[in-house]
C-alpha positions in Angstrom: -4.8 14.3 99.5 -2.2 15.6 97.2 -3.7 18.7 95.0 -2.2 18.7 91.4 -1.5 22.4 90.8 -1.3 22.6 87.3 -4.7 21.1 87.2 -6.3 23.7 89.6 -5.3 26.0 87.1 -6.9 25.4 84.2 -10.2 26.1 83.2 -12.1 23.2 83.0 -15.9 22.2 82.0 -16.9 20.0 84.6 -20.8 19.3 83.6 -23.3 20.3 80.9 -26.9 20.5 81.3 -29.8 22.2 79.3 -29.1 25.2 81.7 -25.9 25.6 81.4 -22.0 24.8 82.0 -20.7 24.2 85.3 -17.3 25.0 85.1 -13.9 25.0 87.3 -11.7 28.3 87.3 -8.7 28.1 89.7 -10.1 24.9 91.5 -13.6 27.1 92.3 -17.2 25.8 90.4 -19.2 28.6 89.2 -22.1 28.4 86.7 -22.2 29.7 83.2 -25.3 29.7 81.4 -25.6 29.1 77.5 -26.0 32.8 76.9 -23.1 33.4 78.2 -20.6 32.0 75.6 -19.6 34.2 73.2 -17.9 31.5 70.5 -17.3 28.0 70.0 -15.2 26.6 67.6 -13.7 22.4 67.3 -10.6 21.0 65.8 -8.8 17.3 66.0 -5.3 16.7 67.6 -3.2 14.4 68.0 -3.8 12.2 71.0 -1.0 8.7 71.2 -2.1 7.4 67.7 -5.7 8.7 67.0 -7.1 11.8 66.2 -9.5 13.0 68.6 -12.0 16.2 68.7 -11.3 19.2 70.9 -13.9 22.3 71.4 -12.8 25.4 72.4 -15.9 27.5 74.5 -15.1 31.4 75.0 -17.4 33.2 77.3 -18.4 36.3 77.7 -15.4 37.4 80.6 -13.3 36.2 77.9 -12.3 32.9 79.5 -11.9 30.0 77.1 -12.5 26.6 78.3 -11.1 23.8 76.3 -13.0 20.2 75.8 -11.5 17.1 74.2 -13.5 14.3 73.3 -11.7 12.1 76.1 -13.0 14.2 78.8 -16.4 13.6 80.9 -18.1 16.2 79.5 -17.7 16.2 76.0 -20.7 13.7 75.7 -23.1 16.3 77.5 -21.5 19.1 75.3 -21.8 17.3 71.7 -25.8 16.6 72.8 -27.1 20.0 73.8 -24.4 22.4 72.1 -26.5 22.8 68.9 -29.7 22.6 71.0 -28.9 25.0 73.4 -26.7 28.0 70.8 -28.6 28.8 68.0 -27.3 28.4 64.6 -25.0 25.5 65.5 -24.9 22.2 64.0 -25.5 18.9 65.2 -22.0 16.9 66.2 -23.1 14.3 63.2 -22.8 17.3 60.6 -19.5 19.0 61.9 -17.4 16.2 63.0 -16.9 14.0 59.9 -16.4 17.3 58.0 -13.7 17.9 60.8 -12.2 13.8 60.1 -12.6 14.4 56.4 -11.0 18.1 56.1 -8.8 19.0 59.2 -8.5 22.5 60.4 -10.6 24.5 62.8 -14.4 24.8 62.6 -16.0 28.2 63.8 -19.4 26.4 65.2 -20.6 29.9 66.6 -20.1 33.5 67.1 -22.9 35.4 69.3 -23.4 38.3 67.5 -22.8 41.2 69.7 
């Protein structure tokens, strides 16, 4: 089997679940819990001739995990990411504000 490299490199959210994130750093799985992340924030791009939504997740080691709507994920994420950090908004409330005024969307900041 033939390993992409440039995909074992990147930090990728593999699963969500009320507990938590598992993620891929480097090709290795780890669990992050909700409490962990330290920010969230969404934006669109450009993907062949549509928009589509992207979330960037920092944690706590400072990693940053990007998520665009086209990946397996982002269904898990958009369902528990305002149940699981406080103060965030459902999907429903940021994403047409996000199709209607394009830019980037702080969703949440933990506050230290």
């Amino acid at each position: 089997m033939e390993i992409d490299e440039d995909l074992l490199s990147r930090n990728i959210i593999a699963s969500v679940s009320i507990d938590g994130l598992t993620v891929l750093v480097n090709g290795k799985e780890a669990f992050r819990s909700w409490h962990n992340i330290t920010a969230a924030s969404a934006t669109t791009v450009m993907h062949g001739d549509a928009n589509i939504f992207v979330l960037a997740i920092v944690f706590d080691d400072l990693r940053t995990f990007v998520l665009a709507e086209i990946e397996a994920a982002w269904a898990q994420m958009v369902e528990l990411l305002h149940t699981c950090l406080s103060g965030v908004d459902p999907f429903t409330s940021w994403g047409p504000k996000l199709l209607a005024e394009p830019g980037v969307a702080a969703l949440f900041e933990r506050d230290e």
